[in-house]
C-alpha positions as CSV (number, residue, x, y, z in Angstrom):
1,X,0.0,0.0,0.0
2,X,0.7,3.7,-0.5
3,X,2.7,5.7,2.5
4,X,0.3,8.0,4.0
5,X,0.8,11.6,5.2
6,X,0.1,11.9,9.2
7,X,-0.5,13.9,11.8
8,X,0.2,13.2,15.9
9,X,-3.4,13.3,16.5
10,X,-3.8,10.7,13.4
11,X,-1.9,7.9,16.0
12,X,-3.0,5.9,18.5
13,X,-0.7,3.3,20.3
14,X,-0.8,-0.8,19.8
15,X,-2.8,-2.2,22.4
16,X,-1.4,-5.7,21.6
17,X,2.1,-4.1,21.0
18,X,4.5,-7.0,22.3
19,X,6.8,-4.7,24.1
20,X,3.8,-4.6,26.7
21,X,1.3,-7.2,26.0
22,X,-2.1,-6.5,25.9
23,X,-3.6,-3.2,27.0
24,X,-7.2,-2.7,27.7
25,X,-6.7,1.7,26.0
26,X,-4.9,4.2,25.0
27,X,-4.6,5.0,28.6
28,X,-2.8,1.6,29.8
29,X,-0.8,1.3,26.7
30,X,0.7,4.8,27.6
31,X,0.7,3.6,31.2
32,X,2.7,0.5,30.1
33,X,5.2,2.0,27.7
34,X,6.1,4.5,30.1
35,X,6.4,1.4,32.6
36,X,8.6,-0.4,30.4
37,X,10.8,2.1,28.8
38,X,11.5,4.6,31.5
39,X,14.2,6.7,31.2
40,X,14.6,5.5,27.5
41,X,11.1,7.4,26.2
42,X,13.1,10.6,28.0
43,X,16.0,9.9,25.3
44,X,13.6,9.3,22.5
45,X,11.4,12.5,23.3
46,X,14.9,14.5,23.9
47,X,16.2,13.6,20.4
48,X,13.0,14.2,19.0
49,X,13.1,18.1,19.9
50,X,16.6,18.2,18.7
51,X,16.7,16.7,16.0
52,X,13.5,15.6,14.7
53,X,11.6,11.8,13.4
54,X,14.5,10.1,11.9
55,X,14.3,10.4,8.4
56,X,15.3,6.5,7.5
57,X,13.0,4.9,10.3
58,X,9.2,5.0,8.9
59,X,6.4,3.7,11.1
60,X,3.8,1.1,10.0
61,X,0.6,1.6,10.6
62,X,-2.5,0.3,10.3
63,X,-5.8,2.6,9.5
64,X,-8.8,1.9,12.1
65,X,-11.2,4.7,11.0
66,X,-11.3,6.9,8.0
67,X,-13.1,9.8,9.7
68,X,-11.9,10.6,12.4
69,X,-8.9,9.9,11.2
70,X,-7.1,7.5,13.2
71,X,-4.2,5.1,12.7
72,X,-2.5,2.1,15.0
73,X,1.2,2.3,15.0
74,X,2.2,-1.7,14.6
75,X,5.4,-0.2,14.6
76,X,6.8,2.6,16.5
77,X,5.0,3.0,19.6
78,X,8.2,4.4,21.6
79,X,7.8,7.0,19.2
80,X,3.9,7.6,19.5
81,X,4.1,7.6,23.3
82,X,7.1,10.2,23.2
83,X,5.0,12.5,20.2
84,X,1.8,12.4,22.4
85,X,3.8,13.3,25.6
86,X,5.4,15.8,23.9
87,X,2.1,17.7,21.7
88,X,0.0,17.1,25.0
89,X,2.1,16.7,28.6
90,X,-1.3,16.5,30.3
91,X,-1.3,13.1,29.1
92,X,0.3,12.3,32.0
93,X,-2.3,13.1,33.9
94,X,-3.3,9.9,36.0
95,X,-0.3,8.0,34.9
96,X,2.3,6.0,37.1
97,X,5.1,8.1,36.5
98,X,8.6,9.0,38.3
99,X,8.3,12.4,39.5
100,X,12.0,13.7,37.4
101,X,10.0,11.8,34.4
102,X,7.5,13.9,34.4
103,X,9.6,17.1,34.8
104,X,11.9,16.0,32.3
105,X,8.6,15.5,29.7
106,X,7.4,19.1,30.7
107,X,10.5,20.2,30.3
108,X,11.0,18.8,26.9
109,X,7.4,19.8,25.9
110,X,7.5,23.5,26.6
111,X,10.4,23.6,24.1
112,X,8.7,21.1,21.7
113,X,7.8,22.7,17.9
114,X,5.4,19.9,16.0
115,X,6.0,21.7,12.8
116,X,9.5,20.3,12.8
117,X,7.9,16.7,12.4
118,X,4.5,17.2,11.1
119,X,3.3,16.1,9.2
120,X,5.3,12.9,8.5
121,X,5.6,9.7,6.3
122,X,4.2,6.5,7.8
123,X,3.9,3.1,5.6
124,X,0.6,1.8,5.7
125,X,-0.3,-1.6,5.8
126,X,-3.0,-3.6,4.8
127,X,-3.3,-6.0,7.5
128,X,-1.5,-6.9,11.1
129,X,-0.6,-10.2,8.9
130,X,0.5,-8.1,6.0
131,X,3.4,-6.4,8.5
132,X,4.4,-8.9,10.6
133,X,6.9,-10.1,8.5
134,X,8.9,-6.5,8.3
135,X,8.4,-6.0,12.1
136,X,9.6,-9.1,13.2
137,X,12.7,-8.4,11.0
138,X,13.3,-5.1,12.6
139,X,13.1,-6.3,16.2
140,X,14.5,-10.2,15.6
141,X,18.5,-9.1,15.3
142,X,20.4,-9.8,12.4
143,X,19.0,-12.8,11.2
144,X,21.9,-14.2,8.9
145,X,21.8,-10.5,7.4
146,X,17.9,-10.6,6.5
147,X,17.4,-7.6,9.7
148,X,19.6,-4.8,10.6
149,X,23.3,-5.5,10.8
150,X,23.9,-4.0,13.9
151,X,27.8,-2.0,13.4
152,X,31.0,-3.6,15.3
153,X,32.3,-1.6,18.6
154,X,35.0,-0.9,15.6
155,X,32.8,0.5,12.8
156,X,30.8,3.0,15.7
157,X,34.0,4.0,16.8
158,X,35.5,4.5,12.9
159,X,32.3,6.5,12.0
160,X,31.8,8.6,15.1
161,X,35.7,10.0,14.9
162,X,38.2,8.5,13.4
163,X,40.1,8.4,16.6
164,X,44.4,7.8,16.4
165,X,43.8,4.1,17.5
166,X,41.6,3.5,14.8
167,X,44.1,5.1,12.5
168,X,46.5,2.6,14.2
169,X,44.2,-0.2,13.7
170,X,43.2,0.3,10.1
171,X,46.9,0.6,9.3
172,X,47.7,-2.9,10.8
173,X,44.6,-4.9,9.2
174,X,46.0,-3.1,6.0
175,X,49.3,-3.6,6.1
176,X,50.1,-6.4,8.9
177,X,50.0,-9.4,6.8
178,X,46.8,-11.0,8.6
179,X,44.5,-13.8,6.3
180,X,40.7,-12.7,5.7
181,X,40.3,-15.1,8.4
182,X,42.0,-13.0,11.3
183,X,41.4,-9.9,9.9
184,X,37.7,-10.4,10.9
185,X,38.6,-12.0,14.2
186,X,40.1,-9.1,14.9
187,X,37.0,-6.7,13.2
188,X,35.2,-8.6,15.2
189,X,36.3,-9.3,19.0
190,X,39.2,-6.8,19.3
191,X,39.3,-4.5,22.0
192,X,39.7,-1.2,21.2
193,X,40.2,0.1,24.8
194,X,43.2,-1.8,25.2
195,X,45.0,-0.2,22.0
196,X,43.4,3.6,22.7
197,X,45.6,3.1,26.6
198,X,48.7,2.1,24.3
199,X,47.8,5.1,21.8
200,X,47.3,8.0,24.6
201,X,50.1,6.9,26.6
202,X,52.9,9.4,25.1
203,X,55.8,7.3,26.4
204,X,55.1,4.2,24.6
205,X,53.6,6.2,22.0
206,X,57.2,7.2,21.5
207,X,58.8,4.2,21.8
208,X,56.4,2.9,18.8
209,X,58.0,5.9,16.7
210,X,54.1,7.5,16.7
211,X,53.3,11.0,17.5
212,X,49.5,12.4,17.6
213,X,48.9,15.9,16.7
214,X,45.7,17.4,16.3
215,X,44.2,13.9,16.6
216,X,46.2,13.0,13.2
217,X,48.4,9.5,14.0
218,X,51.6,10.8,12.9
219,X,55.5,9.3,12.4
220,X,59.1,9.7,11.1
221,X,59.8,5.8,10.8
222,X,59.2,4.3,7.5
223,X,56.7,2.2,6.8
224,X,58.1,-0.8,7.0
225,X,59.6,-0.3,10.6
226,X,56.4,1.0,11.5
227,X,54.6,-1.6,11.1
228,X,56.6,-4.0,13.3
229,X,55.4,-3.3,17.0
230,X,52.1,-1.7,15.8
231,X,51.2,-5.0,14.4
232,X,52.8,-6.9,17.6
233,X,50.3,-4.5,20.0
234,X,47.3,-5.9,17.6
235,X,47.9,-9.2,17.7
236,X,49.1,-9.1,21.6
237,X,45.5,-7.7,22.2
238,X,43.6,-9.9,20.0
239,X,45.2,-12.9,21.1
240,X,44.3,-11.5,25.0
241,X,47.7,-11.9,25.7
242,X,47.5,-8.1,27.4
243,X,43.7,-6.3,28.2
244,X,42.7,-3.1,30.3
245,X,44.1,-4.6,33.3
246,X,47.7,-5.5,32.1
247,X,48.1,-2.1,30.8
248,X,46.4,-0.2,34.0
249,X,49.8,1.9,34.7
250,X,51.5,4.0,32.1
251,X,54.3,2.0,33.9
252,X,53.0,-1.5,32.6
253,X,52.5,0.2,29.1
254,X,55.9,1.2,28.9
255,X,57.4,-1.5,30.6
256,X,55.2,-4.0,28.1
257,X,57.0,-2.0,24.6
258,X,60.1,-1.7,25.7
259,X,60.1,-5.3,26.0
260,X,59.5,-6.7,22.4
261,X,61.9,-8.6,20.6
262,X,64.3,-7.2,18.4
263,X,62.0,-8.7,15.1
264,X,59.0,-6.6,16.6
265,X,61.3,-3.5,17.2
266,X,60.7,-0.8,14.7
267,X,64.8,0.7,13.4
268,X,64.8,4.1,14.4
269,X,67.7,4.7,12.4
270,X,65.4,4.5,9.0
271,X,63.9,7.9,9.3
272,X,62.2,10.2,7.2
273,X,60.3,13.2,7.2
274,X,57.2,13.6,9.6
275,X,53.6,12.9,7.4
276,X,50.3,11.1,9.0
277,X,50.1,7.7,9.3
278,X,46.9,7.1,7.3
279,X,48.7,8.8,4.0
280,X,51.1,5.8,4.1
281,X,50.8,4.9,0.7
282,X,51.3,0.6,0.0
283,X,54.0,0.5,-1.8
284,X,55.8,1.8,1.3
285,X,55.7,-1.1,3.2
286,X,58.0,-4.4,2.3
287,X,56.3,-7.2,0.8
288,X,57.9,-9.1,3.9
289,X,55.3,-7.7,6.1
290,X,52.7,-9.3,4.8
291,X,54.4,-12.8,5.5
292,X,52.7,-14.3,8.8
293,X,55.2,-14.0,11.5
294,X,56.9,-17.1,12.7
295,X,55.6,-17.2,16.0
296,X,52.3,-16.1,15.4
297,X,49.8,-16.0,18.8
298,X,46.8,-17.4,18.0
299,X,43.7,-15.0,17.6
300,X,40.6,-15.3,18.7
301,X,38.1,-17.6,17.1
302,X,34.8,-19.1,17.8
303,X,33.8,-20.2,21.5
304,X,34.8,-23.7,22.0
305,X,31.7,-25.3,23.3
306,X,28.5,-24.9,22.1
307,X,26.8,-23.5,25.1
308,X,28.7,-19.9,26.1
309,X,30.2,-19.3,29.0
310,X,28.1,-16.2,30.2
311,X,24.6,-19.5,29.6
312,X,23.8,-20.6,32.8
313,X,20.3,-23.1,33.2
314,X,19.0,-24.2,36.4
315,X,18.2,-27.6,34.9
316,X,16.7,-29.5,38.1
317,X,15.5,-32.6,36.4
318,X,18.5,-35.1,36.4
319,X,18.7,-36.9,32.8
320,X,18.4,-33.5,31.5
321,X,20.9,-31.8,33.6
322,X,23.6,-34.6,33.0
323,X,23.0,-34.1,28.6
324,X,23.5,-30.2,29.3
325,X,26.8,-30.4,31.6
326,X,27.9,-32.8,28.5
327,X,27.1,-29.5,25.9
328,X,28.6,-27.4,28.6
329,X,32.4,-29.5,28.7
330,X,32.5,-31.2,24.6
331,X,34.6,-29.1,22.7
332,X,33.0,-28.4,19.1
333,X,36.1,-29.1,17.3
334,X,36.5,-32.9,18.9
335,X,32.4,-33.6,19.2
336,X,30.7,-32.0,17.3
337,X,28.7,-35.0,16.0
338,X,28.0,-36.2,19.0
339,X,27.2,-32.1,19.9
340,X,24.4,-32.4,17.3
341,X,22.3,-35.2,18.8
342,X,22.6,-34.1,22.3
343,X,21.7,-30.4,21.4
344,X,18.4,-31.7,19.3
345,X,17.5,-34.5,22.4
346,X,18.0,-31.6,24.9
347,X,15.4,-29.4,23.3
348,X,12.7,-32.0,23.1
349,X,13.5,-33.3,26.5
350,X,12.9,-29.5,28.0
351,X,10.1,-28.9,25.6
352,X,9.3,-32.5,27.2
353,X,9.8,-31.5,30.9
354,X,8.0,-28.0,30.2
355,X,4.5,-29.6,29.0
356,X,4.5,-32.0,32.0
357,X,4.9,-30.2,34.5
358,X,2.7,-27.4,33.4
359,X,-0.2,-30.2,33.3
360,X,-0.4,-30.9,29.7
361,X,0.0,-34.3,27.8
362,X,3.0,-35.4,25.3
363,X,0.0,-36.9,23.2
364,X,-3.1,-36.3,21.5
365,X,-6.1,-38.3,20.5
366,X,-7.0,-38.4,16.6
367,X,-10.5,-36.5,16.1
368,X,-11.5,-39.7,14.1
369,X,-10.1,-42.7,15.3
370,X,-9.8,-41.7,18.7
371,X,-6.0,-42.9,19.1
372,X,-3.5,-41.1,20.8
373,X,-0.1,-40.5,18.7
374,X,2.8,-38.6,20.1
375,X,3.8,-35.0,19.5
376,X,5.9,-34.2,17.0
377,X,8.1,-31.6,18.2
378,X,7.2,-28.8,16.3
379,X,3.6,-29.2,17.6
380,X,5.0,-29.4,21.7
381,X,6.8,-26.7,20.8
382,X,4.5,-24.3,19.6
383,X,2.5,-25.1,22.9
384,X,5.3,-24.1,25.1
385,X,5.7,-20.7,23.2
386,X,2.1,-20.0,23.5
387,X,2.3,-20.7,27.5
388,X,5.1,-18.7,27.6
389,X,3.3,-16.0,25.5
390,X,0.4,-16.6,27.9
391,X,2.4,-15.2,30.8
392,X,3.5,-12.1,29.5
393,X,7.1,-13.2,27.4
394,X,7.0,-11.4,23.7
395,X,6.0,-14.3,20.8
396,X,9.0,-12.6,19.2
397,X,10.8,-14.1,21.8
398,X,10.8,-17.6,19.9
399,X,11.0,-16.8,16.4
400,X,13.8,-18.1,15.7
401,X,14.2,-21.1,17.5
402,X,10.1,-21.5,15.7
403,X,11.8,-21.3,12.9
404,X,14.8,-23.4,13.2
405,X,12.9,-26.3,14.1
406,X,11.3,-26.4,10.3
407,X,13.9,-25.1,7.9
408,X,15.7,-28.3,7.0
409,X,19.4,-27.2,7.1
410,X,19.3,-26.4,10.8
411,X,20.6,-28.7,13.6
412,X,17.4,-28.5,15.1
413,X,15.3,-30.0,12.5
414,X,13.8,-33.9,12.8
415,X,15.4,-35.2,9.2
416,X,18.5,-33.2,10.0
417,X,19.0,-35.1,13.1
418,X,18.1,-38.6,11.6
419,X,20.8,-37.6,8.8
420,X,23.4,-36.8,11.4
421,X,22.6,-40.3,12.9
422,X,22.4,-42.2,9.3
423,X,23.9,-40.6,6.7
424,X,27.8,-40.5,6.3
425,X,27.7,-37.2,4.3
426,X,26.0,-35.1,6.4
427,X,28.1,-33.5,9.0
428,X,27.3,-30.5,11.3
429,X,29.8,-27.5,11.3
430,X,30.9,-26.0,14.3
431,X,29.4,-22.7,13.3
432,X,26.3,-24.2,12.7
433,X,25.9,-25.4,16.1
434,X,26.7,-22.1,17.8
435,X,23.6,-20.6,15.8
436,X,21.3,-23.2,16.5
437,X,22.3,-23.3,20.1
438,X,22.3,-19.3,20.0
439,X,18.7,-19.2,18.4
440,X,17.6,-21.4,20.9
441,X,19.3,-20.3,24.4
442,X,16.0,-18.0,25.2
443,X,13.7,-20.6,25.2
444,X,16.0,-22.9,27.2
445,X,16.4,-19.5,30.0
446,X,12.1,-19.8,30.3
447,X,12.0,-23.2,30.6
448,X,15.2,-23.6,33.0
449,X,15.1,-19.5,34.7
């Protein structure tokens, strides 16, 4: 359908929004999103005033009546509740609210101009149905690159200001001789606190032949020396050899360059004149450096085990408990055959324990011949999500784990498993496993909190 033209009196909020369940009005729906979102609806309505609806963020909506005219947001109700607070602060009136909430709002309302967002483009749909696919993908994460990519600590950092350890650390991944492989690692999991300690401390700064003026990266090395320690302090941090807390004195920063090996040293003797780092051109640095050293730390890669260290389940029945302390010890590059069939029995066995001790039944009786058959999974499944759902836990919650258990390349899925058991060919990847296991980790923290 066409975008529509709106108004902040055209709005109303999602009563069945799943931030906050089900709301009986307009009244509870504010009541609940202010509940929710707190301090957070105080951001939104603060960069609102500033700056305006964001011009690349469109609400859906859904029309209700033609005359008045009124729409439901299906998507965007932080920024409904935030617009309504704003154009009318007596909306407050009667709500549950923190008292510096409220005088933040007025605050923020007295200075509020609704010409600077009205009126504004909102997408309309035709149906709840109709929408549900895009707003699941805007709230669901990445989703193997289908939703929004969210940037890398890295990429924020290059984009707010291109700060001298990012100059240090774009040189390196440029220049250091890393594989596509460790490159991302890096791009990744590096921590970029560790090098900016390293880049503000002047002393090591020094000893590294680096200089930073006007918040250029600058030095008189050439690049070929340059590149030595830099790429040593990179692969020190990736590899976790040194963090925050090694380097927590300008001491231990000093102490920890001056210490390097002579084939990580940078020659001081090959000078030239002073220019910025990032106008080191390529052909300045030897092809040498972009050999792998010999002795080469190893860089981060993928957890070991399938379950992450930060998972913990209560798991009180005992079968269960003793599978998931076998997830929590196998190491995916040794088991992870063996790491497929216990993931897929440990999900049916919680779904299992879940139904049973909630008083349903692991069967059902056949309408016409009046036999009971077991549950398929999918089916026990979707029972537990709606319980869950029941109870106040977002359906969005689940969708992925919903899904999993019926697209036929995931770990998850029935045939997959009796291929992993039976057929030579078909062998699960380690990476494979950590996104099943990640997809599913949410509905494992309901059922075992």
């Amino acid at each position: 359908m066409p975008d529509v033209s709106l108004r902040i009196e055209h709005l109303v909020l999602d009563t069945d929004n799943p931030r906050i369940t089900h709301a009986a009005g307009q009244q509870e729906a504010l009541q609940k999103v202010v509940r929710d979102q707190k301090t957070k609806l105080v951001r939104l309505a603060e960069s609102i005033v500033e700056h305006g609806l964001s011009p690349i963020e469109k609400m859906m909506v859904l029309e209700v009546t033609e005359k008045p005219k009124r729409y439901i947001a299906l998507e965007g109700n932080r920024r409904v509740a935030a617009l309504k607070l704003l154009a009318n602060p007596a909306a407050m009136t009667g709500l549950v609210i923190p008292a510096a909430m409220q005088k933040a709002i007025e605050r923020l309302a007295s200075v509020f101009d609704k010409s600077k967002v009205e009126p504004f483009i909102a997408h309309e749909t035709a149906s709840r149905e109709e929408g549900r696919y895009w707003i699941q993908l805007r709230h669901n994460g990445e989703d193997e690159g289908r939703g929004v990519v969210a940037w890398k600590p890295i990429v924020a950092a290059r984009y707010r200001d291109k700060e001298p350890a990012i100059q240090a650390l774009d040189m390196v991944l440029e220049h250091g001789g890393f594989t596509e492989d460790e490159t991302e690692a890096i791009r990744s999991k590096f921590n970029l606190t560790t090098l900016r300690r390293v880049v503000e401390d002047k002393t090591a700064l020094g000893h590294l032949g680096l200089s930073v003026k006007d918040g250029e990266l600058r030095t008189t090395l050439a690049a070929s020396e340059l590149i030595k320690p830099l790429r040593k302090v990179v692969r020190d941090i990736a590899a976790k050899a040194v963090n925050s807390r090694t380097f927590n004195k300008s001491a231990d920063i000093v102490k920890y360059v001056q210490g390097f090996d002579k084939s990580d040293r940078a020659d001081t003797s090959k000078k030239v004149s002073e220019r910025s780092v990032e106008g080191l051109q390529k052909s300045e640095f030897a092809v040498k450096t972009a050999k792998p050293a010999a002795r080469r730390s190893k860089l981060p890669t993928e957890r070991p085990n399938v379950v992450p260290k930060s998972c913990s389940l209560n798991v009180t029945d005992n079968r269960v408990s003793e599978i998931y302390e076998e997830l929590r010890t196998l190491k995916l590059a040794d088991a992870r055959n063996a790491i497929a069939v216990l993931m897929r029995v440990f999900l049916e066995l919680s779904v299992d324990h879940f139904i049973e001790t909630n008083g349903g039944s692991l069967q059902h009786t056949d309408a016409k011949s009046g036999k009971k058959h077991w549950k398929s999974l999918d089916k026990k499944l979707a029972e537990v999500v709606a319980s869950l759902v029941k109870i106040g836990v977002p359906v969005a919650h689940f969708a992925e784990v919903t899904r999993a258990v019926n697209v036929k390349t995931s770990p998850l899925h029935m045939d997959l498993l009796h291929r992993y058991v039976h057929d030579r060919f078909a062998t699960p990847s380690p990476q494979d496993l950590t996104a099943a296991w990640n997809n599913v980790q949410p509905l494992f923290e309901k059922i075992w909190p």
